[in-house]
Every structure is written in structure tokens, then in C-alpha cells.
N, C-alpha and C positions, 0 to 999 in steps of 0.2 A: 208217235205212239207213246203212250205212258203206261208202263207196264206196274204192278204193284201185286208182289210176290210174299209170301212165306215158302220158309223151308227149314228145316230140322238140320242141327248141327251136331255134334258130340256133347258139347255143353247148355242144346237145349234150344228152343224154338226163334226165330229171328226173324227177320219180315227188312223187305228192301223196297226200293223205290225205284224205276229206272227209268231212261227215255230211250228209245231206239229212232234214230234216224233211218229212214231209207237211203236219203242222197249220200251217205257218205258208209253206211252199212256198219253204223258203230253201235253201242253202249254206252250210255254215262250213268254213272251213278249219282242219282241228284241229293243223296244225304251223304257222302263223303265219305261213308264208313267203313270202307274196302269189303265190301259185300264180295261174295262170290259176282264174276259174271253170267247171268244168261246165257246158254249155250245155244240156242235155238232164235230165228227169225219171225216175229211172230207176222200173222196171217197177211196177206195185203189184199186189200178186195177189191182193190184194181185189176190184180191178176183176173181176179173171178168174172168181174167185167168187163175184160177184153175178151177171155175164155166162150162166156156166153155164147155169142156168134156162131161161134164155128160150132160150139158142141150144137149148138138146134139146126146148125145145116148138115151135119150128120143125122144129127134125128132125122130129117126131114127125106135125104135120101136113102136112109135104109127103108124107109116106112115107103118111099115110091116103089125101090125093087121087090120088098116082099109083096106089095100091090100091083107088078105089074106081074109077078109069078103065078099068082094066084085068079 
């Protein structure tokens, strides 16, 4: 993931470049310029698509009980 940021400092507007690994769950700074680090993991949408599954097999059994209630 290549992440490309701005953000505001005391002396004024700054812009960074970064790469985030998954496998190793780091930061680098790809302009060398001791940017702040990223505090945050950004998104992985792998997650989301393992995710899937299960959330539509929830959907799919609430949606029979309330249909067999009814």
C-alpha cells in the first residue's frame, strides 16, 4: 500500500509519501525526510472479503427466523 498524505505542522503545510507493509506491519518513509509516522493501519480489503461470507450467512438466517415467525 502507498499511502500519500498532507498535514499541517506549526511551520506550515507538509505532504509525505509512505509505504505500509502488511507482512511485517511497518512504515517506511519512501522521501527520507523524517516525516511524522502514520498512526493508523490503512484498510485491507481482504479483510472485507473474507468478512463477506459469514455477514450474508447471518443475513440469510435472520431473514429464515423472522420468516418462519411470521
Amino acid at each position: 500500500t502507498i499511502l500519500f498524505g498532507g498535514y499541517v505542522m506549526d511551520d506550515g503545510l507538509r505532504d509525505g509519501t509512505w509505504t505500509y507493509s502488511y507482512a511485517s506491519n511497518e512504515w517506511t518513509d519512501m522521501e527520507g525526510d523524517s516525516d511524522p509516522t502514520p498512526t493508523s493501519t490503512p484498510f485491507d480489503p481482504l479483510i472485507l472479503a473474507m468478512a463477506l461470507p459469514a455477514i450474508a450467512i447471518v443475513v440469510v438466517l435472520i431473514v429464515l427466523v423472522i420468516h418462519r415467525r411470521t
